[in-house]
MOPAC internal coordinates of N, CA, C and O (Angstrom, degrees):
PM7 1SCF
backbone

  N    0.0000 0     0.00 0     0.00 0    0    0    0
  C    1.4533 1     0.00 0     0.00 0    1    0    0
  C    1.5207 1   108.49 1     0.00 0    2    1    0
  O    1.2310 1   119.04 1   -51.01 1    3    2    1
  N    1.4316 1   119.43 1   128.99 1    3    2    1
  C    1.6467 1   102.70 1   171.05 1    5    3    2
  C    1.7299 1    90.43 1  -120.06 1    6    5    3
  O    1.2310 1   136.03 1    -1.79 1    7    6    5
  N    1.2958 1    86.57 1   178.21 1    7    6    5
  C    1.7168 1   131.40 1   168.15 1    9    7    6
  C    1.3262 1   151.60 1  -125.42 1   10    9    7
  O    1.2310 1   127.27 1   -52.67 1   11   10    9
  N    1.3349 1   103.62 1   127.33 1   11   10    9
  C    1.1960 1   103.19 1  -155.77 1   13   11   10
  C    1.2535 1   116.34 1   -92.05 1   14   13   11
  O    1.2310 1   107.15 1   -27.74 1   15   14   13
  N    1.4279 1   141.54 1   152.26 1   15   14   13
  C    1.4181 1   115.83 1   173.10 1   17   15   14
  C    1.8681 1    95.17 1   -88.59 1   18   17   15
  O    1.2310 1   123.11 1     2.02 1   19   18   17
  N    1.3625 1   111.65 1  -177.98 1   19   18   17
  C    1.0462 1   129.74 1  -149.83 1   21   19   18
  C    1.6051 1   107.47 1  -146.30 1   22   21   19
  O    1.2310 1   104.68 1   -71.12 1   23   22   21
  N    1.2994 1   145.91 1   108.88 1   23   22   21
  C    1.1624 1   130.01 1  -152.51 1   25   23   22
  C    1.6532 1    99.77 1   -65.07 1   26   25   23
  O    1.2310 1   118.32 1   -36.13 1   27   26   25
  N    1.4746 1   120.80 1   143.87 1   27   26   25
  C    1.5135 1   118.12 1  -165.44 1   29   27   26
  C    1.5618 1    96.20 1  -135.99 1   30   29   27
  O    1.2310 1   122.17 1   -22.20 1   31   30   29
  N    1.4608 1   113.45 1   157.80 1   31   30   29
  C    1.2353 1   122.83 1   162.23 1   33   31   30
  C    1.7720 1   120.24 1   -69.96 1   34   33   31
  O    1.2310 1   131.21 1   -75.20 1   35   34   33
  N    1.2222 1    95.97 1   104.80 1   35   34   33
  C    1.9781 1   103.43 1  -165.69 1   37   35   34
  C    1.8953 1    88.71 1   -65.07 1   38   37   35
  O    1.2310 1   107.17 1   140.60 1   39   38   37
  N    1.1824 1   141.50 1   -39.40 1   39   38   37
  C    1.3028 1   134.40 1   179.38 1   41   39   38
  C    1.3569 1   132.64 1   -53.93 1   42   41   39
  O    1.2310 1   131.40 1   153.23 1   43   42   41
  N    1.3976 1    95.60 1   -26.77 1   43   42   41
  C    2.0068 1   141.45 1   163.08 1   45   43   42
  C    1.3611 1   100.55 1   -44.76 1   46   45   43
  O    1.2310 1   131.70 1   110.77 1   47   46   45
  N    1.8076 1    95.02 1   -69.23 1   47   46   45
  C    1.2257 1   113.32 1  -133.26 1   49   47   46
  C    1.5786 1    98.75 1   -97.48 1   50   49   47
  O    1.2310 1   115.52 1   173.27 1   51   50   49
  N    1.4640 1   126.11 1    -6.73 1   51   50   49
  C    1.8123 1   141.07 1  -176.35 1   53   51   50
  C    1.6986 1    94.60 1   -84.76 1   54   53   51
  O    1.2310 1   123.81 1   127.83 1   55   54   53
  N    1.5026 1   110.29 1   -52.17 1   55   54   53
  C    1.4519 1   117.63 1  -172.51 1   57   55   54
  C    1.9296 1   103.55 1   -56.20 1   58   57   55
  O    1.2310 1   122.50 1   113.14 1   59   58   57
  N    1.5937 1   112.82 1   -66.86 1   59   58   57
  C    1.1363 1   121.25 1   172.09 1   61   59   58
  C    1.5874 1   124.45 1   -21.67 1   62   61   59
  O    1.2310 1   129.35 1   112.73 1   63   62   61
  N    1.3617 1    99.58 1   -67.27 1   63   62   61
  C    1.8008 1   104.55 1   167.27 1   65   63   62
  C    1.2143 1   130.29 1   -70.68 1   66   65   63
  O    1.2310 1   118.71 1   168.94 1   67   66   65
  N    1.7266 1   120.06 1   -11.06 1   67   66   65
  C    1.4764 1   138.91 1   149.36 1   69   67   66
  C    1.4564 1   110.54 1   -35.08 1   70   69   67
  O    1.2310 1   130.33 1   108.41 1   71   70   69
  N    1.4333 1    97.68 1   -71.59 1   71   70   69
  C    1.4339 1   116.28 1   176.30 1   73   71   70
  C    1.4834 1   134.97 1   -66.91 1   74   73   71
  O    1.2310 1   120.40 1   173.20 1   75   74   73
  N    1.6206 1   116.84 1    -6.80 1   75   74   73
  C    1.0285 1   148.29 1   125.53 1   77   75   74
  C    1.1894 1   137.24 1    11.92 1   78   77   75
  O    1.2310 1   137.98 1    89.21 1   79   78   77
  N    2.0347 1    82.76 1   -90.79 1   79   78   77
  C    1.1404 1   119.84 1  -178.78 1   81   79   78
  C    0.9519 1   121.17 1   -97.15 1   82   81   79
  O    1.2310 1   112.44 1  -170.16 1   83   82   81
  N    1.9060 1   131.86 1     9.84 1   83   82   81
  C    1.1953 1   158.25 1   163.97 1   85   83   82
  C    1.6708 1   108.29 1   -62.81 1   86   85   83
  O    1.2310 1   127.17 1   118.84 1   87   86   85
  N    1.3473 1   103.80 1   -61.16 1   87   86   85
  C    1.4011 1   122.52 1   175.74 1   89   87   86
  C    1.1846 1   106.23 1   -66.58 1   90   89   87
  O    1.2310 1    99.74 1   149.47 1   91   90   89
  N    1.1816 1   154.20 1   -30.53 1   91   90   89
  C    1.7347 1   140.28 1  -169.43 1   93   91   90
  C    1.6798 1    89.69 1  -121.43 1   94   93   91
  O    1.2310 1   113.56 1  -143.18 1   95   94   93
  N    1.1077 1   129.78 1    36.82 1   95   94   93
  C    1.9130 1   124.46 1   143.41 1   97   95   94
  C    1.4898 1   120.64 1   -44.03 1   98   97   95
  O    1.2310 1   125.56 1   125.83 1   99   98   97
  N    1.2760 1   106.91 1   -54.17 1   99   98   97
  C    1.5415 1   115.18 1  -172.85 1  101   99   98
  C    2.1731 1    94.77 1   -74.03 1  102  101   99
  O    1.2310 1   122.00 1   179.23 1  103  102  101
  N    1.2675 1   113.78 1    -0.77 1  103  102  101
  C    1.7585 1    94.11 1  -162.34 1  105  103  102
  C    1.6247 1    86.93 1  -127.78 1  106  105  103
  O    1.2310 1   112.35 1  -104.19 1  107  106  105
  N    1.4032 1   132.03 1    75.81 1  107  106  105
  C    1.8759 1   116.34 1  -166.01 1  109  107  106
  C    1.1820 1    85.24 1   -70.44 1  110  109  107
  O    1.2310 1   108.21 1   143.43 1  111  110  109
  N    1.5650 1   139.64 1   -36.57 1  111  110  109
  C    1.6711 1   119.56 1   179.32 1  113  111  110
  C    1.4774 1   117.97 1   -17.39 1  114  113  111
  O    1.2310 1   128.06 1   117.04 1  115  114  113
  N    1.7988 1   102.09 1   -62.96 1  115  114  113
  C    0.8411 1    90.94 1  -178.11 1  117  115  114
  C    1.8623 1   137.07 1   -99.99 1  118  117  115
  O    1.2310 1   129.35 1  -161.72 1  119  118  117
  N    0.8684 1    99.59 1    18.28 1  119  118  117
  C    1.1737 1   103.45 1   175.85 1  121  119  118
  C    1.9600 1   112.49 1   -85.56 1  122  121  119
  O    1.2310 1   120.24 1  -134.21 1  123  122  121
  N    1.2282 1   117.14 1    45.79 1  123  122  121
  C    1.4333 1   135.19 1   175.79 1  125  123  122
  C    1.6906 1    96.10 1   -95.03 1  126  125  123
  O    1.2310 1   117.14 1   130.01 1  127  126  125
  N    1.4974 1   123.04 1   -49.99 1  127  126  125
  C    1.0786 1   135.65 1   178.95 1  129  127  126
  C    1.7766 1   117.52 1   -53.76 1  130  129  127
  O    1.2310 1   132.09 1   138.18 1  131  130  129
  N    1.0875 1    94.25 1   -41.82 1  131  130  129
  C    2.0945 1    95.60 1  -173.61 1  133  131  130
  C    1.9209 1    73.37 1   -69.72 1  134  133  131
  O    1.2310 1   118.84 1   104.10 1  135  134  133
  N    0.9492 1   119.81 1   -75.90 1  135  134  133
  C    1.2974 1   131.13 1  -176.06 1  137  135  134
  C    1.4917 1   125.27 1    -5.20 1  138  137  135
  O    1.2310 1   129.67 1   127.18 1  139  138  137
  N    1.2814 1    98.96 1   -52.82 1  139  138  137
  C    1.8117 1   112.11 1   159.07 1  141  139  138
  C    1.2365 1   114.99 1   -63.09 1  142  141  139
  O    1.2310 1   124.50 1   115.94 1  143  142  141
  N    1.6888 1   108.97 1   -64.06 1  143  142  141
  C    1.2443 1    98.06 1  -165.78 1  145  143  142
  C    1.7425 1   124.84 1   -49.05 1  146  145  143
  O    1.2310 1   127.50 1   142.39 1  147  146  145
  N    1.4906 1   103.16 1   -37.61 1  147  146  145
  C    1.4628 1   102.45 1  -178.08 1  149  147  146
  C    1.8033 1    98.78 1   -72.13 1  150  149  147
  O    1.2310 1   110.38 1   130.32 1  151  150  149
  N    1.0056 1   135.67 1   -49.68 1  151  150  149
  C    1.8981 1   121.40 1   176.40 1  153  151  150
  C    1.9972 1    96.52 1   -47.22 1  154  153  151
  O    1.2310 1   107.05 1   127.12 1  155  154  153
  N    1.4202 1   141.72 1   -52.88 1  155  154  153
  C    1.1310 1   117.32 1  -159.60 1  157  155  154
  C    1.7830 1   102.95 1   -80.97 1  158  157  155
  O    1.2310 1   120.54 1   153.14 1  159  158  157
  N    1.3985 1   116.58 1   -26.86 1  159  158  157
  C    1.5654 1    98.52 1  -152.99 1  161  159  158
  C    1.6235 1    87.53 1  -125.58 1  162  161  159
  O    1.2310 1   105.38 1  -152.46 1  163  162  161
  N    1.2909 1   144.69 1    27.54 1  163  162  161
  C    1.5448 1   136.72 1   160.85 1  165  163  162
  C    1.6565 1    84.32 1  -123.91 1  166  165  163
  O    1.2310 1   124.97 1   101.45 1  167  166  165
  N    1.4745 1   108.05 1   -78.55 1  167  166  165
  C    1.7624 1    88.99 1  -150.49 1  169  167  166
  C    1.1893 1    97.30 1   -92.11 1  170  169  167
  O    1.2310 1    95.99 1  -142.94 1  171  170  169
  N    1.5715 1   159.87 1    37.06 1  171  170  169
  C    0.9003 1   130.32 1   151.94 1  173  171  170
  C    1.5873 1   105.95 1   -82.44 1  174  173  171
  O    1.2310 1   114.08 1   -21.89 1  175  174  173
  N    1.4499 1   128.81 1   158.11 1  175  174  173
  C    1.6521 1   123.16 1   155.62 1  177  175  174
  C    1.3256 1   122.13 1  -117.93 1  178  177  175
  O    1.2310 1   109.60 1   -55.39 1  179  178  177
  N    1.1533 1   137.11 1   124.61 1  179  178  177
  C    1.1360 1   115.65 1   -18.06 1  181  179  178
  C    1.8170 1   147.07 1   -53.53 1  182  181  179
  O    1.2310 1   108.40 1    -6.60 1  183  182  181
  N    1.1773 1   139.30 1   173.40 1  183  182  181
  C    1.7371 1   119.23 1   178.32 1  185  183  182
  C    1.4432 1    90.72 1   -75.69 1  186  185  183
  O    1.2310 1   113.93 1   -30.55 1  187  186  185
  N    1.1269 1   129.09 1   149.45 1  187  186  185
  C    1.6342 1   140.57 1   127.07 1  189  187  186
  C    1.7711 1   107.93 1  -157.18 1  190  189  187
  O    1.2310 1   137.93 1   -38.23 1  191  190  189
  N    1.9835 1    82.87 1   141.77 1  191  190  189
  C    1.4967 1    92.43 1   167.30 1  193  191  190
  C    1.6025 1   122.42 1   -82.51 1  194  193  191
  O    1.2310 1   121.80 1   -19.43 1  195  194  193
  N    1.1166 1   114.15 1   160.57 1  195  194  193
  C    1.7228 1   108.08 1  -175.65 1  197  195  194
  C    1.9546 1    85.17 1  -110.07 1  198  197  195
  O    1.2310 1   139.73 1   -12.84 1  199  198  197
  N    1.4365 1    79.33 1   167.16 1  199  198  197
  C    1.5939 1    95.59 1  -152.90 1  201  199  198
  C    1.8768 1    90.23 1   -77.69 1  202  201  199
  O    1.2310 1    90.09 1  -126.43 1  203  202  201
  N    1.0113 1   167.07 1    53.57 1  203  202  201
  C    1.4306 1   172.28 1   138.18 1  205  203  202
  C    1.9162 1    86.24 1  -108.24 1  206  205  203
  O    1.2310 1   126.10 1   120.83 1  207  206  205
  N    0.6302 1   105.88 1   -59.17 1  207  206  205
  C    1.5037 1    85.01 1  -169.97 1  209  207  206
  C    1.6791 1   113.60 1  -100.05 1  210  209  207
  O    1.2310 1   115.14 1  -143.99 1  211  210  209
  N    1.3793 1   126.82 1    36.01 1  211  210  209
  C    1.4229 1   122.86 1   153.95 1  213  211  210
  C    1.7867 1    77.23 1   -81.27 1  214  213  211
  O    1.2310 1   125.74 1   124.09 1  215  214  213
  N    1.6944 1   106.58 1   -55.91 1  215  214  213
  C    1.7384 1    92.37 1  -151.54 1  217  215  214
  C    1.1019 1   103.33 1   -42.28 1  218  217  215
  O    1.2310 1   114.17 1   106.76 1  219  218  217
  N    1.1601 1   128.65 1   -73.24 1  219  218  217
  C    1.4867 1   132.85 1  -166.44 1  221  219  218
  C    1.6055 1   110.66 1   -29.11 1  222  221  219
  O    1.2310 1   121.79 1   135.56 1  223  222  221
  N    1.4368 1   114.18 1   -44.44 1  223  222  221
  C    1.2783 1    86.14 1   173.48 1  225  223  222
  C    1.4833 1   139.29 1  -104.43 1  226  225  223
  O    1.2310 1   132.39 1  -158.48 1  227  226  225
  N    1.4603 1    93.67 1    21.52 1  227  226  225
  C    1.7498 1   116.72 1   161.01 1  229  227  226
  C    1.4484 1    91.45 1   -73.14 1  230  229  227
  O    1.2310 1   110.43 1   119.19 1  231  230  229
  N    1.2636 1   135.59 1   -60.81 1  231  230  229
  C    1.0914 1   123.61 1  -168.53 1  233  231  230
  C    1.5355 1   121.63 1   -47.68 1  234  233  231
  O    1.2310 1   123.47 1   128.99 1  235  234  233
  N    1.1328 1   110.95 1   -51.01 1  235  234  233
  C    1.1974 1   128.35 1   172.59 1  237  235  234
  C    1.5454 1   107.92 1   -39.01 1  238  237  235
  O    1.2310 1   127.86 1   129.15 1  239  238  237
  N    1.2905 1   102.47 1   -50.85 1  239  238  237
  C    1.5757 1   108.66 1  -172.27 1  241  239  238
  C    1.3523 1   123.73 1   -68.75 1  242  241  239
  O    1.2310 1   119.66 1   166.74 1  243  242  241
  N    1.5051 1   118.25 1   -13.26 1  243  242  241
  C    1.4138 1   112.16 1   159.83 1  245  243  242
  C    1.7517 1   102.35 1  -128.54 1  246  245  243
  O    1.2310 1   124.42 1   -98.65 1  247  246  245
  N    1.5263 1   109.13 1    81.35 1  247  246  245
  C    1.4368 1   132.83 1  -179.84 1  249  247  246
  C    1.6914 1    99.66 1  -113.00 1  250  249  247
  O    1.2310 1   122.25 1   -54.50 1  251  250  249
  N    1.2638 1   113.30 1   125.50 1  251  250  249
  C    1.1434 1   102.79 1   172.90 1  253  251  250
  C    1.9693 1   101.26 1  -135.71 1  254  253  251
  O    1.2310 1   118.88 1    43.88 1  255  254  253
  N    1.5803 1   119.75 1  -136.12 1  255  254  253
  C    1.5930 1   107.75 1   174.28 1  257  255  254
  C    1.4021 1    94.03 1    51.14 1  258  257  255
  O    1.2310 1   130.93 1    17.22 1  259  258  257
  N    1.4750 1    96.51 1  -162.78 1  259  258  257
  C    1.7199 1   128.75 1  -139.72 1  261  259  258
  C    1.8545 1    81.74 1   -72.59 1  262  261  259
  O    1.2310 1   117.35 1   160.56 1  263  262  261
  N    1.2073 1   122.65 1   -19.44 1  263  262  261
  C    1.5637 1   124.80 1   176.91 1  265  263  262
  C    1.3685 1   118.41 1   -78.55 1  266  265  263
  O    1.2310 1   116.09 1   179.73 1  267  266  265
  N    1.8023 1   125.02 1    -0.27 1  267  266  265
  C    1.5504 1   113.71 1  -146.25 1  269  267  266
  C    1.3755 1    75.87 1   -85.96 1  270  269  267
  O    1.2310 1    98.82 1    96.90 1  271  270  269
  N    1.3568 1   155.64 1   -83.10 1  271  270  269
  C    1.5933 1   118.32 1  -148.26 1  273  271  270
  C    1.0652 1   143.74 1   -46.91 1  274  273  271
  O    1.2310 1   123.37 1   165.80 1  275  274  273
  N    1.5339 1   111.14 1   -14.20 1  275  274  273
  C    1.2103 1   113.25 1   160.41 1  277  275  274
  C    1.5724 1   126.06 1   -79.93 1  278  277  275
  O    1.2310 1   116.58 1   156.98 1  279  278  277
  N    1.3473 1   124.10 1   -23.02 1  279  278  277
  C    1.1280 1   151.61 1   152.37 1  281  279  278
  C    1.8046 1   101.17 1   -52.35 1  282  281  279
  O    1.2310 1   107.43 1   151.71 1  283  282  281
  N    0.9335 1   141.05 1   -28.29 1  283  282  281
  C    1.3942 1   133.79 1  -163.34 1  285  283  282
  C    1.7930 1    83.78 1  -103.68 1  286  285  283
  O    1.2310 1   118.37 1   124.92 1  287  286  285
  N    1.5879 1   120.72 1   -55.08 1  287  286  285
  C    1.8215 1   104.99 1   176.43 1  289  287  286
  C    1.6983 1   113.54 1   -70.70 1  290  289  287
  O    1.2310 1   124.90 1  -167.03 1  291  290  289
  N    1.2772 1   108.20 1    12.97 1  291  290  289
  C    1.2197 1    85.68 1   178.86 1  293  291  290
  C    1.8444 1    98.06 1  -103.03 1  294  293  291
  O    1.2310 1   129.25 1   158.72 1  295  294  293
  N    1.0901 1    99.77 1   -21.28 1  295  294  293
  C    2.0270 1   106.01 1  -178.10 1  297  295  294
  C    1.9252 1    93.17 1   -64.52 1  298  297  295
  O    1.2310 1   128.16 1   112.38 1  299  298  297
  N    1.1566 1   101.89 1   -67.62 1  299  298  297
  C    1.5498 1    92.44 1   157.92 1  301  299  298
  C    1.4132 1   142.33 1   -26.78 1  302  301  299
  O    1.2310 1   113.36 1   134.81 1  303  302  301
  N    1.3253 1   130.15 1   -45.19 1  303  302  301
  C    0.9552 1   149.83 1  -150.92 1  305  303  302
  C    2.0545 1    82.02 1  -102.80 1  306  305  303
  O    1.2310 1   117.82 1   119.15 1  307  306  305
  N    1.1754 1   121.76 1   -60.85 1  307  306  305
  C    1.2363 1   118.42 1   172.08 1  309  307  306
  C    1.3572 1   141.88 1   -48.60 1  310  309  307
  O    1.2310 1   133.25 1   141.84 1  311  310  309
  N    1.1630 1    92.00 1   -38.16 1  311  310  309
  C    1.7076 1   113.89 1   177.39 1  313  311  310
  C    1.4806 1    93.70 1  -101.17 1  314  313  311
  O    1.2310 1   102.04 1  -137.24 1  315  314  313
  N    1.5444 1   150.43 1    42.76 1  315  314  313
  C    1.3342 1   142.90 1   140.23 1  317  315  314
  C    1.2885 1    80.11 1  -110.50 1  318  317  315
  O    1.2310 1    98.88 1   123.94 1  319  318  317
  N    1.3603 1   155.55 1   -56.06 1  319  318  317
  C    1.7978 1   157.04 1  -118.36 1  321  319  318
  C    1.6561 1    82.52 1  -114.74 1  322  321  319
  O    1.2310 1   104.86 1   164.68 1  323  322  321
  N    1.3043 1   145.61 1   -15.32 1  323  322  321
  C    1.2752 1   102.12 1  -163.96 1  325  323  322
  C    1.8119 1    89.30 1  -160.35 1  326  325  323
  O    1.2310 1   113.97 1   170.14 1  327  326  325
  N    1.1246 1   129.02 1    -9.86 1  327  326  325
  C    1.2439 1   127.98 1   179.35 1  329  327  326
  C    1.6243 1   117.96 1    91.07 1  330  329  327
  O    1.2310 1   121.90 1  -171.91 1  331  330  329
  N    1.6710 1   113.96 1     8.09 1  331  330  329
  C    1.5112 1   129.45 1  -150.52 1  333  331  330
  C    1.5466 1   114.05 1  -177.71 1  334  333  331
  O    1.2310 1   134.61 1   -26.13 1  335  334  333
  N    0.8425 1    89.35 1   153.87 1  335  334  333
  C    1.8873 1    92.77 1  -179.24 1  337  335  334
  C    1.4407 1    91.12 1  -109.78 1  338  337  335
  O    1.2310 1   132.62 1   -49.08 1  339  338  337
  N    1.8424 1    93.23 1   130.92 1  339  338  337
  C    0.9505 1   105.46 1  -173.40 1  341  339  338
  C    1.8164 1   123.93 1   -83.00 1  342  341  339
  O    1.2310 1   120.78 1   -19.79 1  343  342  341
  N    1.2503 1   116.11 1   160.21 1  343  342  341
  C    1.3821 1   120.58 1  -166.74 1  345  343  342
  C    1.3305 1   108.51 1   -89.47 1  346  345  343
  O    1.2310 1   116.95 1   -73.83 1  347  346  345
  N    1.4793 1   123.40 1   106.17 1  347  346  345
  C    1.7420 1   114.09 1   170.45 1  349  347  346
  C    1.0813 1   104.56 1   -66.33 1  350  349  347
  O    1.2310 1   114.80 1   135.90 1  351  350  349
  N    1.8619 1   127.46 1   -44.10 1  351  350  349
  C    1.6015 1   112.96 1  -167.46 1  353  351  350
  C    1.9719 1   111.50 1   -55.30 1  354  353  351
  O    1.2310 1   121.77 1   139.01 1  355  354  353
  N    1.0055 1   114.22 1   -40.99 1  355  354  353
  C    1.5514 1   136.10 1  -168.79 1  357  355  354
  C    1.9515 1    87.24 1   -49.52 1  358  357  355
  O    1.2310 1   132.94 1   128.37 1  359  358  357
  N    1.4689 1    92.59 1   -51.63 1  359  358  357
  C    1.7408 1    95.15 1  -163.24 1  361  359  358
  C    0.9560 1   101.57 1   -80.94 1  362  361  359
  O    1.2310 1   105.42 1  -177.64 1  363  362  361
  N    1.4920 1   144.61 1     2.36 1  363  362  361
  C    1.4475 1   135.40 1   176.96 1  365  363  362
  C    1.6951 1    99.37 1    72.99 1  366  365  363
  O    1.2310 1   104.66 1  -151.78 1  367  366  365
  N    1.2138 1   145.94 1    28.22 1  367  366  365
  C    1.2854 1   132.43 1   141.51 1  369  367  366
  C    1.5266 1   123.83 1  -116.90 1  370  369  367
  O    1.2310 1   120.10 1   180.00 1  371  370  369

């Protein structure tokens, strides 16, 4: 299955990973991830994700536990980038 990006509101999409990175304060591990996303889809030009981090944020997209709010911006974060929440099973992670 691929994906397409979708032209998105970057003001949308800066706030989204704000909030993100709100939720994983207590985890800086993980906050490498909001981290990408804003280097591939704000300042890179053109946006594109590289394929390690679509998975990641399929993963993201079916996050639930002590992770579901971040799991709820990441369905967000998907469905502005792609029109859909994306499928980890489809991607094999």
């Amino acid at each position: 299955m691929t994906y397409t990006l979708q032209p998105f509101d970057v003001r949308e999409l800066s706030r989204l990973i704000t909030n993100l990175e709100a939720t994983l304060v207590d985890k800086p591990r993980l906050l490498v991830f909001p981290d990408r996303l804003r280097a591939q889809l704000i300042a890179a030009k053109p946006p594109a994700l590289n394929s390690s981090t679509l998975k990641e944020l399929a993963k993201w997209c079916k996050t639930d536990g002590q992770y579901a709010e971040g799991g709820e911006i990441a369905r967000k974060i998907s469905l502005l980038l792609f029109g859909r929440v994306i499928d980890r099973d489809a991607l094999g992670v």
